[in-house]
KOLGU-285478 format. One record per residue (C-alpha): chain; y, z, x; residue number from 1. Coordinates in nm, 3 decimals. Layout:
<atoms>
{"A",{Y,Z,X},NUM}
...
</atoms>
This chain:
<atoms>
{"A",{0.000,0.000,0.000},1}
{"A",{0.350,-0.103,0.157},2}
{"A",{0.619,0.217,0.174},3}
{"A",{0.902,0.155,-0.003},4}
{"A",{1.218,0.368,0.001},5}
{"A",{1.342,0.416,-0.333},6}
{"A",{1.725,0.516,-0.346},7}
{"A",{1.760,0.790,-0.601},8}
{"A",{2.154,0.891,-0.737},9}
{"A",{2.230,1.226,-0.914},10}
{"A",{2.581,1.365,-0.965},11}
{"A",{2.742,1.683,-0.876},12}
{"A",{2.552,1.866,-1.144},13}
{"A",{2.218,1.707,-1.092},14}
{"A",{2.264,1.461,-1.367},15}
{"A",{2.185,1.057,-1.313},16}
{"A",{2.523,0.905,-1.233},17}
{"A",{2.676,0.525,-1.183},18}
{"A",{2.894,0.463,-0.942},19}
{"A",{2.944,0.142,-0.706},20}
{"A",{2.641,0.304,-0.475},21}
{"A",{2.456,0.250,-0.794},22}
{"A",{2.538,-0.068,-0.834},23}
{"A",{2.390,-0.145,-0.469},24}
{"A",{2.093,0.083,-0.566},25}
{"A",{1.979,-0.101,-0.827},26}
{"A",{1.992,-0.438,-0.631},27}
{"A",{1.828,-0.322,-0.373},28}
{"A",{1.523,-0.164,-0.579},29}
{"A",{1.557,-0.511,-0.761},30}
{"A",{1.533,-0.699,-0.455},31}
{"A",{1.300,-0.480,-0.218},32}
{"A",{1.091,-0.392,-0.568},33}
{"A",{1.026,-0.674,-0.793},34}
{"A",{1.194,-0.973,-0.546},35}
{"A",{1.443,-1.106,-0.785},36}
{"A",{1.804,-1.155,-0.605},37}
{"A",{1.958,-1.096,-0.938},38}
{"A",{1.971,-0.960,-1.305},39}
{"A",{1.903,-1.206,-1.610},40}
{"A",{1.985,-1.186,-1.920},41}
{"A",{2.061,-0.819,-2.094},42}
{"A",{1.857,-0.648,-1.808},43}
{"A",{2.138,-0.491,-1.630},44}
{"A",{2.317,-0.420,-1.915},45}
{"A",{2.011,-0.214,-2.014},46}
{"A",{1.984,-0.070,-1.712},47}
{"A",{2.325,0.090,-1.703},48}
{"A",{2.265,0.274,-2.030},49}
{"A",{1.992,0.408,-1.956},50}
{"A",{2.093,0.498,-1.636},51}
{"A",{2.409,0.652,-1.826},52}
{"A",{2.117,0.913,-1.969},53}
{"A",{2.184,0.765,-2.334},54}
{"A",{1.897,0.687,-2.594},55}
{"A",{1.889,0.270,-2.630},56}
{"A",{1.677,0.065,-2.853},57}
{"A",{1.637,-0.313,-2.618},58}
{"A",{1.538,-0.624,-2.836},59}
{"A",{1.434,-0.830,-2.569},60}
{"A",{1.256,-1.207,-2.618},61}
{"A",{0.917,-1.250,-2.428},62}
{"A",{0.989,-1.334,-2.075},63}
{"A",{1.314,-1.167,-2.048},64}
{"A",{1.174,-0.932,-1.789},65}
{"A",{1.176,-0.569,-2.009},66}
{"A",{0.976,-0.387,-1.694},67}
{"A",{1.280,-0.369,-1.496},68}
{"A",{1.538,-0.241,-1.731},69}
{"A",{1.303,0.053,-1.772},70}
{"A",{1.151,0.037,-1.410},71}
{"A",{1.456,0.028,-1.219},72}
{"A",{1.633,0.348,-1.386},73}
{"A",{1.308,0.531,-1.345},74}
{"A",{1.277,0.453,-0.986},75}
{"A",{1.690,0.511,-0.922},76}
{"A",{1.724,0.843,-1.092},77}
{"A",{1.331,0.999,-0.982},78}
{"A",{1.100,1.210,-1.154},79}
{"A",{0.821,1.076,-1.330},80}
{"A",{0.904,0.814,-1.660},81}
{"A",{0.679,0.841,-1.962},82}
{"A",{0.565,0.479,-2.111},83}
{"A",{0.365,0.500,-2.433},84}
{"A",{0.153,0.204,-2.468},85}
{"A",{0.028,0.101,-2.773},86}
{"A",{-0.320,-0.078,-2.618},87}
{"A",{-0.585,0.018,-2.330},88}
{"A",{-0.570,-0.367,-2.238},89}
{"A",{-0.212,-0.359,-2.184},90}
{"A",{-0.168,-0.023,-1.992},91}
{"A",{-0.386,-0.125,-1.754},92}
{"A",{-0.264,-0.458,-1.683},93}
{"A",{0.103,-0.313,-1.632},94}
{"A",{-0.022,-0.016,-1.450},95}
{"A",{-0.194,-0.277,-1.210},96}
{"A",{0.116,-0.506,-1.191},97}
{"A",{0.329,-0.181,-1.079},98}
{"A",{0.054,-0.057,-0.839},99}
{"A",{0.094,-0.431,-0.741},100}
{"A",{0.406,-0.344,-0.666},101}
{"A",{0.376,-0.070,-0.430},102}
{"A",{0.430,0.198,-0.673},103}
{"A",{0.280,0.483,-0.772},104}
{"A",{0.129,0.492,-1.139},105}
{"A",{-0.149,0.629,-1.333},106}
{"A",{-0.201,0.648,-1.698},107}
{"A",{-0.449,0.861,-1.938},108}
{"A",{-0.725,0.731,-2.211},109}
{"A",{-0.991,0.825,-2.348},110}
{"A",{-1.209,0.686,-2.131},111}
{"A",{-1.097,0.850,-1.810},112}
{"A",{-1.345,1.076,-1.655},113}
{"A",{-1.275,1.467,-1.683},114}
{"A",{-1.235,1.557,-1.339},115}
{"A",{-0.971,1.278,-1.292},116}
{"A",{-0.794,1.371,-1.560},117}
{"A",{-0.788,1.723,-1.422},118}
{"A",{-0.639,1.626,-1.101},119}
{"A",{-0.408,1.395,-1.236},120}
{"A",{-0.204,1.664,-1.465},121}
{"A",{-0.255,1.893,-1.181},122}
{"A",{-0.033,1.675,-1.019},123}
{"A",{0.193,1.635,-1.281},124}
{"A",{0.250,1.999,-1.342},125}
{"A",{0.411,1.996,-0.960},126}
{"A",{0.725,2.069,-0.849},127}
{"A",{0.758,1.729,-0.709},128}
{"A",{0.483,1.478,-0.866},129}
{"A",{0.348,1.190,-0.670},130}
{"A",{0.360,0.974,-0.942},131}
{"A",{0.658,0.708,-1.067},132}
{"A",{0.520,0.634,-1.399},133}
{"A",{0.234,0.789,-1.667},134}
{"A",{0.113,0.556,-1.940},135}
{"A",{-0.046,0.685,-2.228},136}
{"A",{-0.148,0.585,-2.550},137}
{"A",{0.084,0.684,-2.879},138}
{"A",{-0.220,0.946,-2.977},139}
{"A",{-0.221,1.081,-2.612},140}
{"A",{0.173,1.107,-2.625},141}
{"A",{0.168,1.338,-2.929},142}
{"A",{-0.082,1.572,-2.872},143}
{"A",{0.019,1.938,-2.849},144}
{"A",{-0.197,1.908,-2.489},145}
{"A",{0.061,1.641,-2.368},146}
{"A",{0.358,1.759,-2.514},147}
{"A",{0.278,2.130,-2.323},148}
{"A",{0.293,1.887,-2.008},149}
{"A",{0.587,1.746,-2.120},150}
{"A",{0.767,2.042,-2.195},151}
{"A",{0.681,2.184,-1.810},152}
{"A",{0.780,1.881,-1.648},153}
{"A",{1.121,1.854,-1.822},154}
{"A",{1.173,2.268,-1.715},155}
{"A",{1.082,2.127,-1.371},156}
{"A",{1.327,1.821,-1.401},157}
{"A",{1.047,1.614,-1.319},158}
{"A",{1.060,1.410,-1.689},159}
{"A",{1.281,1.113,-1.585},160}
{"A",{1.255,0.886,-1.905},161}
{"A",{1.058,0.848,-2.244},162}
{"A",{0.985,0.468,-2.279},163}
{"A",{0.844,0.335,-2.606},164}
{"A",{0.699,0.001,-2.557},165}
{"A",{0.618,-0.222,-2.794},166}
{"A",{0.787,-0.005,-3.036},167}
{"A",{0.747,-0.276,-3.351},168}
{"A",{0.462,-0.153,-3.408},169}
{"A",{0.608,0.143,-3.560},170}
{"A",{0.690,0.000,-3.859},171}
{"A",{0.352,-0.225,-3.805},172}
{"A",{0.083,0.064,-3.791},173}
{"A",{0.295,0.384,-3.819},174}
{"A",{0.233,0.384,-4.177},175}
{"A",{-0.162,0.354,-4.213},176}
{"A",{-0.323,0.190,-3.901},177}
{"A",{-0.203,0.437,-3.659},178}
{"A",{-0.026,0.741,-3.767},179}
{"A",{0.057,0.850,-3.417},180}
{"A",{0.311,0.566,-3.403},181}
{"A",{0.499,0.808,-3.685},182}
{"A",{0.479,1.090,-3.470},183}
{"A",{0.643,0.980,-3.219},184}
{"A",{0.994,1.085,-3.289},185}
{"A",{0.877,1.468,-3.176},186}
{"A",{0.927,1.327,-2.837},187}
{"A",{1.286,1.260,-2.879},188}
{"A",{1.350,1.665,-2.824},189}
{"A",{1.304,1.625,-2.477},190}
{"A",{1.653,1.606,-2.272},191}
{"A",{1.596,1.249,-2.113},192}
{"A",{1.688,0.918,-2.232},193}
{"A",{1.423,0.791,-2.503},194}
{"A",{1.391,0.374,-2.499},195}
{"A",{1.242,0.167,-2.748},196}
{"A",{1.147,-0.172,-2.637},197}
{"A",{1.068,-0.487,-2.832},198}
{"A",{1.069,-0.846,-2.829},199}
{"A",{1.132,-0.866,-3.222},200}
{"A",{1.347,-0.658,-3.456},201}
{"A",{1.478,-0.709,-3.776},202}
{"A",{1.763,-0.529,-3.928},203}
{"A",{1.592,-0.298,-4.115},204}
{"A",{1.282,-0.265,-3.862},205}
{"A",{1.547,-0.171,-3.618},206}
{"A",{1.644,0.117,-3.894},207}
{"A",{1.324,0.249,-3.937},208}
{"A",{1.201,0.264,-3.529},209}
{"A",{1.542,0.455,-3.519},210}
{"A",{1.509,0.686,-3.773},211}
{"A",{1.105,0.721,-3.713},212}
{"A",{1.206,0.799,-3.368},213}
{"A",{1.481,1.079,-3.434},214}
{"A",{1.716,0.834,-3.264},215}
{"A",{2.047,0.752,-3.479},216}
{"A",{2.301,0.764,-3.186},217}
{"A",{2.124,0.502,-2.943},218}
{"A",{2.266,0.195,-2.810},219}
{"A",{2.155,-0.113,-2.912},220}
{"A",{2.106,-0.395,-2.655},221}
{"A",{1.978,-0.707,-2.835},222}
{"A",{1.933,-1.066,-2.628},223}
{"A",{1.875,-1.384,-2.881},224}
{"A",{1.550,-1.431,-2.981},225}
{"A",{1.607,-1.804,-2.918},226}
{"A",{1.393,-1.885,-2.594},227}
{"A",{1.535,-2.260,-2.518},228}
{"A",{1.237,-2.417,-2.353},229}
{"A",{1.014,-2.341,-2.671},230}
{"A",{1.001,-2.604,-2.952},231}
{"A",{0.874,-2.531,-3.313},232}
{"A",{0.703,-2.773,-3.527},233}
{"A",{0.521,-2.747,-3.870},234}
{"A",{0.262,-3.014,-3.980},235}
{"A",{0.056,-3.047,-4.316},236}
{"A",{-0.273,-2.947,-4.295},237}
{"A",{-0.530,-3.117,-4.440},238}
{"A",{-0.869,-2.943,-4.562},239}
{"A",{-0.938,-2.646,-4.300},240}
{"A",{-0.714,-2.835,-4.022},241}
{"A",{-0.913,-2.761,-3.714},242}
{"A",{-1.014,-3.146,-3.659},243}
{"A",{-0.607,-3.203,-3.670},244}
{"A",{-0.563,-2.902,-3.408},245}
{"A",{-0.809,-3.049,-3.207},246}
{"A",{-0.655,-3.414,-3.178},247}
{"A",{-0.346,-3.266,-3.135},248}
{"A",{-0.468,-3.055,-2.854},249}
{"A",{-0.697,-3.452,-2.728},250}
{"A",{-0.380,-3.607,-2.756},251}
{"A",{-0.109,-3.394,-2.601},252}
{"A",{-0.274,-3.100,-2.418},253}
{"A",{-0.558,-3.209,-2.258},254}
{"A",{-0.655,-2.936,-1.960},255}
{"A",{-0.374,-2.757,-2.050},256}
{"A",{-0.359,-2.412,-2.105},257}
{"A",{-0.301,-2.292,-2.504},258}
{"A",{-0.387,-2.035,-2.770},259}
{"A",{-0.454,-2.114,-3.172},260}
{"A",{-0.463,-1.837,-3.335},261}
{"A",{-0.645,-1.772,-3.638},262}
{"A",{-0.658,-1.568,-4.004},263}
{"A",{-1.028,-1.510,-3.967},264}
{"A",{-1.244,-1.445,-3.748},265}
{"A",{-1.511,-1.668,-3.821},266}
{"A",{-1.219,-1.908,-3.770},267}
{"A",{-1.257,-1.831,-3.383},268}
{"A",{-1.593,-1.934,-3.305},269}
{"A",{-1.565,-2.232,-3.560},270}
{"A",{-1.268,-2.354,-3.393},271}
{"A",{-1.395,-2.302,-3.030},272}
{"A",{-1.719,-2.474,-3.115},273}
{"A",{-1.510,-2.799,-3.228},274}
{"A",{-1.299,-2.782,-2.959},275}
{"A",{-1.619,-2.774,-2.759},276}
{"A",{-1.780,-3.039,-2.904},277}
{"A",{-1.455,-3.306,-2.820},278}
{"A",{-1.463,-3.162,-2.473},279}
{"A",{-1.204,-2.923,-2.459},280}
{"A",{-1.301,-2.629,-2.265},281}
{"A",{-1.261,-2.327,-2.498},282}
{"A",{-1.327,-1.978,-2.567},283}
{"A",{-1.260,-1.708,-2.847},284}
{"A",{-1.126,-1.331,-2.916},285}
{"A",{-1.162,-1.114,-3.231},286}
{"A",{-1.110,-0.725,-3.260},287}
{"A",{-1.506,-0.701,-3.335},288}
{"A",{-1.622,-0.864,-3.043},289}
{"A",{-1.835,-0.627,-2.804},290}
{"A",{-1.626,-0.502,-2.525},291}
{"A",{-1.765,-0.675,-2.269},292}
{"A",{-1.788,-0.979,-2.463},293}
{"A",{-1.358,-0.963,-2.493},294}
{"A",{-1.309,-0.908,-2.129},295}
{"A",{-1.577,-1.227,-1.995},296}
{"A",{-1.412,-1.466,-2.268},297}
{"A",{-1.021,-1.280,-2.183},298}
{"A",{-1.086,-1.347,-1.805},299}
{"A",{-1.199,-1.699,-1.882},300}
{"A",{-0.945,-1.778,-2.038},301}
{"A",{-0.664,-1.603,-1.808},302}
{"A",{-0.800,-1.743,-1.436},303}
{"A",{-0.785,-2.102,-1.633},304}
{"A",{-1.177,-2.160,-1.630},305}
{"A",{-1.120,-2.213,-2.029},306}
{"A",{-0.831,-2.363,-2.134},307}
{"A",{-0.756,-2.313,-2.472},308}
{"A",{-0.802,-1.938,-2.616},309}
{"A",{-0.925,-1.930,-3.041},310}
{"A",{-0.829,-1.607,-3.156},311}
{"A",{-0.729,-1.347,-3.466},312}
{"A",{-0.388,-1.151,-3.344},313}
{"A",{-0.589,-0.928,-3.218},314}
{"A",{-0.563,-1.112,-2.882},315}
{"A",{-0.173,-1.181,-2.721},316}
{"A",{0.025,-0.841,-2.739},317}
{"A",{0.203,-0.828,-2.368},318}
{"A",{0.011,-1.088,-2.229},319}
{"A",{0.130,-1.189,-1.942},320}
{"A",{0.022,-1.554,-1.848},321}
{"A",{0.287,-1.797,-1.731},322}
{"A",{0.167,-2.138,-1.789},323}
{"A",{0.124,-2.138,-2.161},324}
{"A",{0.188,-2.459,-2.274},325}
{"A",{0.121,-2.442,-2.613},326}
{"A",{0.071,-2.191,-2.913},327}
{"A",{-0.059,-2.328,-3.242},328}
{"A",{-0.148,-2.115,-3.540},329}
{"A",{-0.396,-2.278,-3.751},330}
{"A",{-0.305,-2.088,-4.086},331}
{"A",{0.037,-1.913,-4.166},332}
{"A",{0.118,-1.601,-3.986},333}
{"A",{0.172,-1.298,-4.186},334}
{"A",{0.500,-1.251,-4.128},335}
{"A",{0.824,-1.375,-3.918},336}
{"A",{0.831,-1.093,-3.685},337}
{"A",{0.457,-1.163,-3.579},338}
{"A",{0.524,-1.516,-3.553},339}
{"A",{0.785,-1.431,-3.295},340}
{"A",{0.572,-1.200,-3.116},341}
{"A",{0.287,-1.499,-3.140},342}
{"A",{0.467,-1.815,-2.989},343}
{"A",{0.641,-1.586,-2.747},344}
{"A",{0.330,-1.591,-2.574},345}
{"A",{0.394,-2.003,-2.442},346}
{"A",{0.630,-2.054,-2.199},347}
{"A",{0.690,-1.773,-2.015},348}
{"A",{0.739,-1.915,-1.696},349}
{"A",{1.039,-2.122,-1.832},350}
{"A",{0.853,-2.440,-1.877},351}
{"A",{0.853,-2.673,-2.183},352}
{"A",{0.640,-2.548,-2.439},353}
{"A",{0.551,-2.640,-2.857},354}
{"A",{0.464,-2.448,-3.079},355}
{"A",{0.256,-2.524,-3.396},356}
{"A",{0.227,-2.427,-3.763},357}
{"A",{-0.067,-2.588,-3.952},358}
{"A",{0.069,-2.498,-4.324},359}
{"A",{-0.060,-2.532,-4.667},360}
{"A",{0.035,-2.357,-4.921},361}
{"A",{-0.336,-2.234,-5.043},362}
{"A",{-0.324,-2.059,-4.729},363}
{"A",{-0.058,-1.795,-4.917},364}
{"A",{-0.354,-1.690,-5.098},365}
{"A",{-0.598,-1.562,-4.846},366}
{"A",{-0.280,-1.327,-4.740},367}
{"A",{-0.206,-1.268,-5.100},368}
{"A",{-0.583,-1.133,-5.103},369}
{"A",{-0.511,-0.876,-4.820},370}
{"A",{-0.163,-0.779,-4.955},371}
{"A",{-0.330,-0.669,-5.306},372}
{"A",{-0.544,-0.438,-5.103},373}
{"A",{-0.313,-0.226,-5.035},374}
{"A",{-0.158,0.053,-5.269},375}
{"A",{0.091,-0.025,-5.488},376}
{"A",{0.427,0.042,-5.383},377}
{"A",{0.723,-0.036,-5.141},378}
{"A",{0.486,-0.091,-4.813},379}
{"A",{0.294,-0.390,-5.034},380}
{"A",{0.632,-0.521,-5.152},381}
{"A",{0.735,-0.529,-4.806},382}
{"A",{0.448,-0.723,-4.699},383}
{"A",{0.440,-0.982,-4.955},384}
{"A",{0.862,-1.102,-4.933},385}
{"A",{0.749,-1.073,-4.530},386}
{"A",{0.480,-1.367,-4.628},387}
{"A",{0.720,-1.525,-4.845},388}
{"A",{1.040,-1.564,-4.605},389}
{"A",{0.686,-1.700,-4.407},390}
{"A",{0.615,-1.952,-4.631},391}
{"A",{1.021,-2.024,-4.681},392}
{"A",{1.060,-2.108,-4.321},393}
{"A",{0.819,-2.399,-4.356},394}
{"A",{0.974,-2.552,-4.685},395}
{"A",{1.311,-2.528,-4.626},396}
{"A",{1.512,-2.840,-4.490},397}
{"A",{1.710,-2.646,-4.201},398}
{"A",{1.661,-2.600,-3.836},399}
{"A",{1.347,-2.392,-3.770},400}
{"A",{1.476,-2.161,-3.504},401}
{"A",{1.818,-2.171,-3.726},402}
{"A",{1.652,-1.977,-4.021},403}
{"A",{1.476,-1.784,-3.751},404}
{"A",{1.791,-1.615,-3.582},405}
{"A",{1.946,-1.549,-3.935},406}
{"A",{1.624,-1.394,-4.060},407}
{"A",{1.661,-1.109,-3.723},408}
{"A",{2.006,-1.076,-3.800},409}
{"A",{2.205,-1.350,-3.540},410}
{"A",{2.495,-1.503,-3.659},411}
{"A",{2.490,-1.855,-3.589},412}
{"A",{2.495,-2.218,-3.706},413}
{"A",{2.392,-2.365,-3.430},414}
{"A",{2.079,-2.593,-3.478},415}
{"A",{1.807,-2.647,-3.212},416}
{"A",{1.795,-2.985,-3.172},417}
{"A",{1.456,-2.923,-3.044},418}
{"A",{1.232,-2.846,-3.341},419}
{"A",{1.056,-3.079,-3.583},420}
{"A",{1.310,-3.097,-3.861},421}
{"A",{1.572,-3.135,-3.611},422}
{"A",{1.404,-3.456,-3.410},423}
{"A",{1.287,-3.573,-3.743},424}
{"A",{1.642,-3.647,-3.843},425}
{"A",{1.572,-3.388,-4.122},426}
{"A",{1.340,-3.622,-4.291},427}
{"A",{1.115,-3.483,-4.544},428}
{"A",{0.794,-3.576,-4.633},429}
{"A",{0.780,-3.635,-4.970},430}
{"A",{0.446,-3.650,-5.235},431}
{"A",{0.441,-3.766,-5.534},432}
{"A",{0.333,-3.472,-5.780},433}
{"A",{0.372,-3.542,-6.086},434}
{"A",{0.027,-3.511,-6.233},435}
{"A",{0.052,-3.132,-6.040},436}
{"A",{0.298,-3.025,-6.254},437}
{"A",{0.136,-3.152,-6.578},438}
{"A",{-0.138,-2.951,-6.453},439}
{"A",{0.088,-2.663,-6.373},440}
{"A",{0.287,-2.652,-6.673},441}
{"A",{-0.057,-2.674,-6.927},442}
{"A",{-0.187,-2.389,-6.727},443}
{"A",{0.106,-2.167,-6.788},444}
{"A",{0.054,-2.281,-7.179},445}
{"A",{-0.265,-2.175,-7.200},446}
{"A",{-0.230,-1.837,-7.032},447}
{"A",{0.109,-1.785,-7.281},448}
{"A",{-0.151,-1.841,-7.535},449}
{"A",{-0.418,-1.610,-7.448},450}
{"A",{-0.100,-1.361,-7.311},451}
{"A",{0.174,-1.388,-7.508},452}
{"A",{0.335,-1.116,-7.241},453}
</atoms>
């Protein structure tokens, strides 16, 4: 492991401070550290606030470089930061791109054998941990075992920073998938800056992450979702559309490196195995593949020996692959927000990169099917106008990334001239329909009939 000096500023009274040294200091960790000559983007705006010791909530696109506007206060002010984590898959691959870095990180999970774990909050607990950063899962974060630790460092003035990645998700699972995501507001007691960080946020997501999070007075640094090397297109589908993706992919993509992504996960393999069949090397992910099963076909697909990765959205969140040329989703994402998160995943090393929707409108009612699942009441109302302003994107004549910056809040009117309706010269496919509505209209007589309500 290289050393690496890592220039720490405090004020008079032992508090982080910013000052023109600081200004060097963060530079040179930037330089020395992650070998960047400069800041892009919102990142040292970021940095300064947090460095300021204030509470900041950073909406930051895929690729903007998040890491170092938590990273680099951490390392400047010392101590050890806190960075909740919201997978096992993703901990570790940021805790190995730190390590990577020459730093000093370790995380907990469930899996983590008892004697390490013993030595590792032993060497929390002292007066001077070795450590720069501690991942941990949202369950790990809230338990009272953790927040004992917590509470000993911050005595100590060992607790540099609280970071909440991925912090969506707390309007995503805090309400039923995963109620730790909803408890993790208790950690906003401690007396160190708390950051949220995501790559999507609506207005009134952003509302609820701050109010979930015990959080009202924190700074808001927001960057435009708008990523100008990505292009968005939406094409009919016809019947189940994988023999469409699959020319597309011939025709375009050929050994280049993509992700479709899936409702089902039957969809996976079936969409793998055609791909397969036309010569296209692919693989597949779902949530109930076996373990090892996940990492072979994640590892495939990652060091390039399969191209093209089939998968539910169980597969994507903060992966970190560069040379993603392509993300096409072969039935309607759930929502806007996890589109977003979904086609962030292509281009992220600044290269020209499409992205795909396969729509038809029957595909509203496999979601419709999951959405009436769920108990009656403002959550399922949520999710069914967040399928709707889905579907709306995909019918409405207007720039595709236009509608997307006015659905998170950007004020703007000005179009892409990159996406399909845009190129297209807004021209809209038209069908004629007129035996539809017949249909349509004798329908709604004969359920009047039956239900005069």
């Amino acid at each position: 492991m290289q050393e690496i000096t890592i220039p720490t500023v405090f004020g008079s009274d032992g508090d982080p401070c910013i000052n023109e040294a600081g200004d060097d200091c963060k530079l040179q960790v930037l330089t020395s550290i992650f070998n960047h000559t400069s800041f892009r983007g919102k990142q040292e705006e970021a940095i300064n606030v947090i460095l300021e010791g204030k509470n900041c909530l950073l909406v930051l696109p895929t690729g903007a470089g998040k890491t170092i506007c938590f990273a680099i206060p951490a390392l400047i002010t010392g101590g050890v930061a806190i960075v909740v984590c919201p997978l096992l898959s993703l901990m570790l691959d940021q805790v190995n791109r730190l390590r990577a870095k020459g730093l000093n990180v370790c995380y907990i999970s469930s899996d983590l054998p008892s004697a390490e774990r013993d030595v590792l909050i032993h060497n929390l607990l002292l007066d001077s941990p070795p450590y720069n950063f501690l991942f941990v899962t949202p369950e790990s974060a809230t338990s009272p075992e953790m927040e004992g630790i917590f509470s000993t460092m911050e005595l100590k003035k060992t607790l540099s920073i609280i970071v909440i990645d991925e912090c969506h998700c707390i309007d995503m699972w805090g309400f039923d998938f995963r109620p730790a995501y909803g408890n993790l507001g208790h950690l906003s007691s401690f007396k160190c800056p708390l950051v949220a960080m995501t790559g999507t946020c609506t207005t009134r997501t952003q509302e609820v992450i701050l109010a979930s999070l015990n959080i009202s007075d924190a700074t808001i640094v927001r960057q435009s979702c708008d990523r100008k090397n990505l292009s968005l297109h939406v094409k009919s589908k016809k019947a189940d559309g994988k023999d469409q993706v699959a020319q597309l992919i011939l025709d375009e993509y050929n050994g280049q490196c993509g992700i479709v992504y899936c409702l089902q996960r039957s969809d996976t393999t079936d969409m793998a195995y055609v791909l397969q069949s036309k010569g296209v090397n692919a693989t597949y992910y779902h949530g109930a593949l076996d373990p090892y099963k996940k990492r072979d076909n994640f590892q495939a697909w990652q060091e390039g020996k399969a191209s093209v990765m089939c998968a539910t959205v169980a597969f994507g969140m903060g992966i970190d692959k560069p040379d993603v040329r392509f993300v096409i989703h072969l039935s309607i994402p759930k929502s806007l927000e996890c589109y977003a998160q979904e086609f962030g995943r292509a281009g992220r090393d600044g290269e020209l990169s499409q992205c795909f929707i396969f729509f038809r409108f029957e595909d509203r009612t496999k979601h419709l099917h999951m959405i009436s699942s769920l108990p009656e009441g403002d959550h399922r109302s949520l999710k069914l106008a967040e399928l709707n302003d889905v579907v709306k994107m995909c019918l409405k004549p207007e720039c595709r990334k236009l509608q997307l910056k006015k659905y998170f809040g950007e004020v703007s009117n000005d179009v892409c001239r990159s996406c399909d309706f845009c190129l297209d010269g807004a021209c809209i496919e038209k069908t004629e329909a007129n035996l539809q509505a017949v249909e349509v209209l004798n329908c709604l007589q004969s359920m009047i009939h039956v239900h005069p309500k």
